[in-house]
C-alpha positions as a printed Julia matrix, in Angstrom:
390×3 Matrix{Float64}:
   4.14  -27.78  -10.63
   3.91  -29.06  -14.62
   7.9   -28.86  -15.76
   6.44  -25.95  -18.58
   5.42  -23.79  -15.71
   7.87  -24.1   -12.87
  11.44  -24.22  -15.07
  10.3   -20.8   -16.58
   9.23  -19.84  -13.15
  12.24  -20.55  -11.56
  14.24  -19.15  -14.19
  12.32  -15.47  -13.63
  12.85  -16.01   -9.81
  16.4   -16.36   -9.69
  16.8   -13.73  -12.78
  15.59  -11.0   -11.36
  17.5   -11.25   -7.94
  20.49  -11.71  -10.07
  19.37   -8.19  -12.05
  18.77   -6.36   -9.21
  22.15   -7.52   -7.27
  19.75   -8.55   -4.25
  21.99  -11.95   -3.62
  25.38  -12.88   -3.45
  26.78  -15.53   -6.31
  26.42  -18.37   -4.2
  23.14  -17.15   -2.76
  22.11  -17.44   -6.57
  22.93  -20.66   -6.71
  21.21  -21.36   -3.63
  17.82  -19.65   -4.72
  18.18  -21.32   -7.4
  18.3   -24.98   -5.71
  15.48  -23.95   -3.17
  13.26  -22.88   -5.99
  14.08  -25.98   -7.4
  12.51  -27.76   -4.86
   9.78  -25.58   -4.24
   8.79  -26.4    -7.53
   9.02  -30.41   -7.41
   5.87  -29.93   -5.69
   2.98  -31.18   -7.86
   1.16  -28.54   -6.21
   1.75  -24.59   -6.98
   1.08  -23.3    -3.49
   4.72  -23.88   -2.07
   7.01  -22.14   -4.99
   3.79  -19.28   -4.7
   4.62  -18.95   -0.72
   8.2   -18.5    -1.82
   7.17  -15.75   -4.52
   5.03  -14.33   -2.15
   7.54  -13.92    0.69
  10.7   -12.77   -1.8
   8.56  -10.12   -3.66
   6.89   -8.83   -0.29
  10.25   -9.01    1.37
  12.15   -6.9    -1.3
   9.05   -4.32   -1.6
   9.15   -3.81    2.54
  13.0    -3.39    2.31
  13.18   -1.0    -0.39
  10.37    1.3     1.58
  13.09    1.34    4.56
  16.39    0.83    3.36
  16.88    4.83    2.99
  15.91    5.42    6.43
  17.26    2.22    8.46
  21.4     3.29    6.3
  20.49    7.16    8.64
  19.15    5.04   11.54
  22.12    2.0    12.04
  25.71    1.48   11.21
  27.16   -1.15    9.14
  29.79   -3.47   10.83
  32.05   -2.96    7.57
  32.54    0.86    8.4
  29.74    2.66    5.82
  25.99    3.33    6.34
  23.68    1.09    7.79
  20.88   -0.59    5.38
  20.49   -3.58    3.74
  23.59   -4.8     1.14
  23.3    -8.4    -0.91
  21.83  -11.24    0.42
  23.64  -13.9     1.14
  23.39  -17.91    1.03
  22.86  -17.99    4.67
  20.31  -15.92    5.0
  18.38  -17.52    2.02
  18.62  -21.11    3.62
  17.72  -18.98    7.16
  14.64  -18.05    5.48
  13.38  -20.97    3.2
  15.67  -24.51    4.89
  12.91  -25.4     7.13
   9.76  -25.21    4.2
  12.3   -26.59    1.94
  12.95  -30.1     3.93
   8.66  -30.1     4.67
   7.96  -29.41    0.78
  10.3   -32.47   -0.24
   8.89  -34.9     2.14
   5.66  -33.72    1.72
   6.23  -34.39   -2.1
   7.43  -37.86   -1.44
   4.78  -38.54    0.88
   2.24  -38.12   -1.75
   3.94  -39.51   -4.4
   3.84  -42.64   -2.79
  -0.07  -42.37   -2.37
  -2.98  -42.45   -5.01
  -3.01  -40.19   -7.59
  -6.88  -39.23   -7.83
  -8.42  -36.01   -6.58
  -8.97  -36.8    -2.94
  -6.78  -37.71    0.23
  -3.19  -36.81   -0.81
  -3.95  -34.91   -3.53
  -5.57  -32.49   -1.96
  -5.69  -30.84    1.7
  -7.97  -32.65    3.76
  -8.0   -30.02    6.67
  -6.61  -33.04    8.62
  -8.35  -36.36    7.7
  -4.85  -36.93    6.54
  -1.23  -37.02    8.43
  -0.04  -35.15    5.19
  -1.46  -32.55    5.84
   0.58  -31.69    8.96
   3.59  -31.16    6.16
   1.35  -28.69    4.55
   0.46  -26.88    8.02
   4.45  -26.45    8.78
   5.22  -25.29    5.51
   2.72  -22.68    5.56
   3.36  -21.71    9.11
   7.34  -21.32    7.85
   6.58  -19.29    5.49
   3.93  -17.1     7.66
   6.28  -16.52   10.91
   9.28  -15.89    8.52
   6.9   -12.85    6.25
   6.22  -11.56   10.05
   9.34  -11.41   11.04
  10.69   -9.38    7.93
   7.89   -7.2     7.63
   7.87   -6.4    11.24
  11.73   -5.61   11.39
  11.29   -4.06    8.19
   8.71   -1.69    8.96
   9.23   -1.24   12.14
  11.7     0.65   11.4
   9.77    3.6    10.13
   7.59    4.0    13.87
   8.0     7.28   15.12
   8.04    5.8    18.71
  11.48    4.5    20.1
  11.3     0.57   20.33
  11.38   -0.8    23.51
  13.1    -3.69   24.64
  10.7    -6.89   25.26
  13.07   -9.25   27.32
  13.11   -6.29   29.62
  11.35   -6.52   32.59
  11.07   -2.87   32.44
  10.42   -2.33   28.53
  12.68   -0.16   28.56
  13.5     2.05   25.21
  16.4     0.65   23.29
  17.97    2.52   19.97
  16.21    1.91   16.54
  17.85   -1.43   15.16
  17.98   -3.64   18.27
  17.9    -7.0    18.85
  13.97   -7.77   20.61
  12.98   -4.24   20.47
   9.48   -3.53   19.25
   7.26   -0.68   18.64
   3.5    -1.59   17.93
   4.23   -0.88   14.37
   6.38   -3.43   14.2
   4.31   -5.74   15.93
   1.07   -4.23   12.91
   3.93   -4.61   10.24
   4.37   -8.78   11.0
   0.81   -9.37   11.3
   0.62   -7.84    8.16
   3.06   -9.88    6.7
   1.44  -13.37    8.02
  -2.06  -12.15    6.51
  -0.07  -12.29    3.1
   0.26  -15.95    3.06
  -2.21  -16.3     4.83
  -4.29  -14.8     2.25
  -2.22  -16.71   -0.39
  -2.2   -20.21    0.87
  -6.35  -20.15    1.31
  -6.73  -19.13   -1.93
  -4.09  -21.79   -3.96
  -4.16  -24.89   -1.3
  -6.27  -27.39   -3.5
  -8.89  -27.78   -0.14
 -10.88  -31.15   -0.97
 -13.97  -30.11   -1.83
 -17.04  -30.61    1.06
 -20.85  -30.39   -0.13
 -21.49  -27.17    1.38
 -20.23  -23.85   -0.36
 -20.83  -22.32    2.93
 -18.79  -24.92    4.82
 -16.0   -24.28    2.35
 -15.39  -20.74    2.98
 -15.84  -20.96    6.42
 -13.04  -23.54    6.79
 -10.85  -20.87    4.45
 -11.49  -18.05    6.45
 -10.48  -19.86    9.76
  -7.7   -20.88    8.03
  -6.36  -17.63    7.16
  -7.14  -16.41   10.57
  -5.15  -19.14   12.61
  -2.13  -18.39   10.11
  -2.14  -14.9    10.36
  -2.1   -15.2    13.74
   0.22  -17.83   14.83
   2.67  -15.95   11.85
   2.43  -12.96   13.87
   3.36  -14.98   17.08
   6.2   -15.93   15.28
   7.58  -12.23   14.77
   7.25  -12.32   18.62
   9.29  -15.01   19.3
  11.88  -13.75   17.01
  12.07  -10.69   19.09
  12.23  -13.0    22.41
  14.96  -15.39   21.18
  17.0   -12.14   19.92
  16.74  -10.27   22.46
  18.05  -13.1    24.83
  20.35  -14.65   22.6
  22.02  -12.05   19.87
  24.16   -9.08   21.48
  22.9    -5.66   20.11
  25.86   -3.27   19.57
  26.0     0.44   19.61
  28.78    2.37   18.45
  29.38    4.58   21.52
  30.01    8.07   19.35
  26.7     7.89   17.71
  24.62    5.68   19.98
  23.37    3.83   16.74
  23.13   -0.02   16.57
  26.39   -1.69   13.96
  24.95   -4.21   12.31
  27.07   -7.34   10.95
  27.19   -7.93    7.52
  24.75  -10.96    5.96
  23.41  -11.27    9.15
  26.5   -12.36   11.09
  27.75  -11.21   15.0
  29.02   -7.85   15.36
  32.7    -8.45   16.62
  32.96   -8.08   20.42
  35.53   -8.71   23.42
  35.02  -12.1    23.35
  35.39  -13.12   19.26
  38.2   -10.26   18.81
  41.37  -12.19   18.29
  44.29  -11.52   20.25
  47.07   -9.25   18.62
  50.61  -10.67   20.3
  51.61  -14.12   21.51
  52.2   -12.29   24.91
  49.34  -10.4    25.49
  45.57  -11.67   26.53
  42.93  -10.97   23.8
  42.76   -7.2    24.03
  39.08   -6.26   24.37
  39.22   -3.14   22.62
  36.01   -2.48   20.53
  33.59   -4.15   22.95
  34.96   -4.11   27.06
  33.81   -6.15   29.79
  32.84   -3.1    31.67
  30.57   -1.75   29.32
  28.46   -5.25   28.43
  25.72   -3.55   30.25
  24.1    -0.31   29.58
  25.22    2.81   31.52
  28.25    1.13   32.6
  31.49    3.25   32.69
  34.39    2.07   30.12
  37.45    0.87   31.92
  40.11    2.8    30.06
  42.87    1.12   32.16
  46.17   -0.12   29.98
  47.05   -3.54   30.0
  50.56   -4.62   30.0
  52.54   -6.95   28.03
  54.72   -9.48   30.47
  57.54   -7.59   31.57
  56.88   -4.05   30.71
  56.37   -1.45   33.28
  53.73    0.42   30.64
  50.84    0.18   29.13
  51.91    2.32   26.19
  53.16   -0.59   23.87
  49.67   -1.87   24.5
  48.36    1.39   23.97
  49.48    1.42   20.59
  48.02   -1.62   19.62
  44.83   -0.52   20.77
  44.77    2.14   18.66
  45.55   -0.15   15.43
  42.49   -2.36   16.44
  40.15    0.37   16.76
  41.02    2.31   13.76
  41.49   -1.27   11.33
  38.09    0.09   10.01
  38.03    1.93    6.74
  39.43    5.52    6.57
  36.41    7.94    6.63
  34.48    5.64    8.3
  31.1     6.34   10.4
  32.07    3.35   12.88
  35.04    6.0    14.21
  32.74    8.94   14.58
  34.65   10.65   12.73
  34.28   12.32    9.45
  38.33   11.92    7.86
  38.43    8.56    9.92
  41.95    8.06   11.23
  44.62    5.39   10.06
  46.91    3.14   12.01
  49.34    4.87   14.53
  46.45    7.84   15.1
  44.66    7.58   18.36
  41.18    8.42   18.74
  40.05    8.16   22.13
  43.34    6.02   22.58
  42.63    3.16   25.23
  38.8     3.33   25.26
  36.3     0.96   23.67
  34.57    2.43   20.57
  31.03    0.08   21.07
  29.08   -1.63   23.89
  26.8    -4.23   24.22
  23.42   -2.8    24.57
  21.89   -6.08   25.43
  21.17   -9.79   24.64
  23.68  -12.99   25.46
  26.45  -13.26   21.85
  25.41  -17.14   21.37
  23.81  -16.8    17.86
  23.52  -14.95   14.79
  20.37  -13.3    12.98
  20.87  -15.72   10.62
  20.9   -18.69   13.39
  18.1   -16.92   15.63
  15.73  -16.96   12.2
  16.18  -20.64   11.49
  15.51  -21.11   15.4
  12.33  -19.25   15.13
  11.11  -20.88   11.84
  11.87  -24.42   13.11
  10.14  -23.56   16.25
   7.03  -22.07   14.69
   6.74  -25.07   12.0
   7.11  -27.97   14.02
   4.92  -26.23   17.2
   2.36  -25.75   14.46
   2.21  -29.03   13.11
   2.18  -30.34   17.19
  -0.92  -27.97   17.94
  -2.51  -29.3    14.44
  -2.17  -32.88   15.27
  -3.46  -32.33   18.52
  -6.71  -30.35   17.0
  -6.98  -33.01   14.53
  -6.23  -36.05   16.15
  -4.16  -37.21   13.61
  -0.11  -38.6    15.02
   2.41  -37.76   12.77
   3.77  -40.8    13.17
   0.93  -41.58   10.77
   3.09  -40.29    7.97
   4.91  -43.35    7.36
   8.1   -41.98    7.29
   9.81  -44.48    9.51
């Protein structure tokens, strides 16, 4: 983009997610960087994708955000819903079209400056233009993704759980469930830059109008598409490798805040020099649905009870903040008061705890960018060793 367009651009970007409180300080600064880059581009198309997907993203998560805080629980204690953004997630969202867009950028700089070949999309009678595919499929699968967990949100059908052989129904909020909404909701979202990236990608021209429009429209039906395959496989990988909790008074899903694990048996860190990790929030026994909690003390070494243990149980479970929804209560209780004393207060309703949403997104974008650059090259019959990057 010229400097007079995309310093002024960036400027309003980063502005009005400061205004609104949408990002944390450093996910400011962060924004502000990936913008940055976006708009190095001599083309407008990238930093537009990244418009497109912020704006459509904040619109879809303002429609839900009342119902989703009734629907899940927040990790920190209070409602469920969406709180600032943080650096993580930003780079979860935009890393991927961020490294494509700067070596896309030096790609062409390095090339002829006239108004064919690099500087312009060839449909694939050029290796650059395999940058340009995974950029656009980035920016596709990740607009699917949020506009599918977004709005999926708001189906008046339970979700059901698609790493399930069974599908069976899972609560609202978890980890690889999906409703068809959802599933309408990310297709949706891909269409959007779809729609966008046909209409600002500087296509070289061809001699036929008709030829032209053609090649757009197929274009903005393989991206819509392979955007809303990427909402899929974000359901897949999360519902194999994220661990969906439920607070067991409620039955809702407790979400971690900025997109990071939900504490569980195996990340909860052990409380005396003498005692094993005490699994006291999430228990072995009730990792799988319908399990019964084992509510049998453990016992420090050298103690005939399990009281002492007990006790610190009852601090672990109630470290939350007084009044808090994650007790089930409505006062909350505070440490030496025993609610439910010895028994778990959440499960794991399903998945593996390897990753975080955060990790599980950058996963999924990687995956849909690169596979879509592969399946272009192979289409096109152009290597992308062709670049010249090495």
């Amino acid at each position: 983009m010229k400097p007079y367009i995309g310093i002024p651009a960036v400027v309003i970007l980063v502005h009005r997610a400061w205004s609104r409180k949408s990002l944390t300080p450093l996910g400011l600064v962060v924004a502000a960087l990936t913008a940055s880059a976006h708009a190095l581009h001599p083309w407008a198309a990238p930093f537009v994708l990244l418009g497109v997907f912020y704006f459509g993203g904040t619109k879809v998560t303002k429609v839900k955000h009342d119902l989703k805080a009734r629907l899940t629980l927040s990790a920190t204690g209070s409602e469920g819903g969406e709180g600032q953004r943080t650096h993580i997630q930003v780079l979860a969202n935009s890393v991927v079209a961020t490294v494509l867009i700067l070596l896309h950028t030096y790609v062409i700089a390095g090339k002829s400056t006239g108004q064919s070949g690099a500087q312009c999309f060839s449909n694939g009678h050029d290796a650059a233009d395999l940058l340009v595919v995974g950029i656009v499929a980035n920016y596709a699968a990740v607009a699917a993704d949020t506009y599918s967990s977004e709005l999926g949100i708001l189906s008046k059908s339970k979700p059901r759980l698609i790493t399930s052989p069974t599908f069976r129904v899972v609560p609202p909020g978890t980890n690889g469930g999906v409703t068809t909404t959802g599933l309408l909701a990310g297709v949706l979202g891909a269409f959007t830059i779809a729609v966008t990236s046909a209409a600002l990608l500087p296509f070289c021209p061809e001699s036929d109008t008709s030829s032209t429009l053609k090649t757009r429209a197929q274009w903005i039906l393989a991206v819509t598409l392979w955007g809303g395959l990427g909402s899929v496989l974000d359901s897949v990988l999360g519902g194999l490798l994220q661990a969906s909790v439920v607070d067991k008074r409620t039955g809702k899903i407790v979400e971690g805040a900025g997109g990071q694990k939900v504490v569980t048996a195996k990340n909860l860190p052990c409380q005396s020099m003498v005692l094993t990790c005490l699994q006291v929030l999430v228990h072995p026994s009730s990792t799988l649905p319908g399990v019964p909690a084992d509510t049998t003390g453990l016992k420090p070494a050298g103690s005939s009870s399990g009281a002492h243990v007990r006790a610190t149980e009852a601090g672990a479970v109630t470290a939350t903040p007084r009044g808090s929804r994650a007790t089930g209560t409505s006062t909350g209780t505070s440490a030496g008061e025993t609610a439910e004393s010895g028994h778990e207060s959440r499960r794991v309703e399903s998945g593996h705890d390897l990753l975080d949403n955060n990790a599980v997104n950058v996963l999924m974008a990687f995956t849909m960018s690169v596979g879509a650059m592969v399946v272009a090259s192979w289409v096109w019959g152009v290597g992308i060793s062709e670049l010249g990057l090495w």
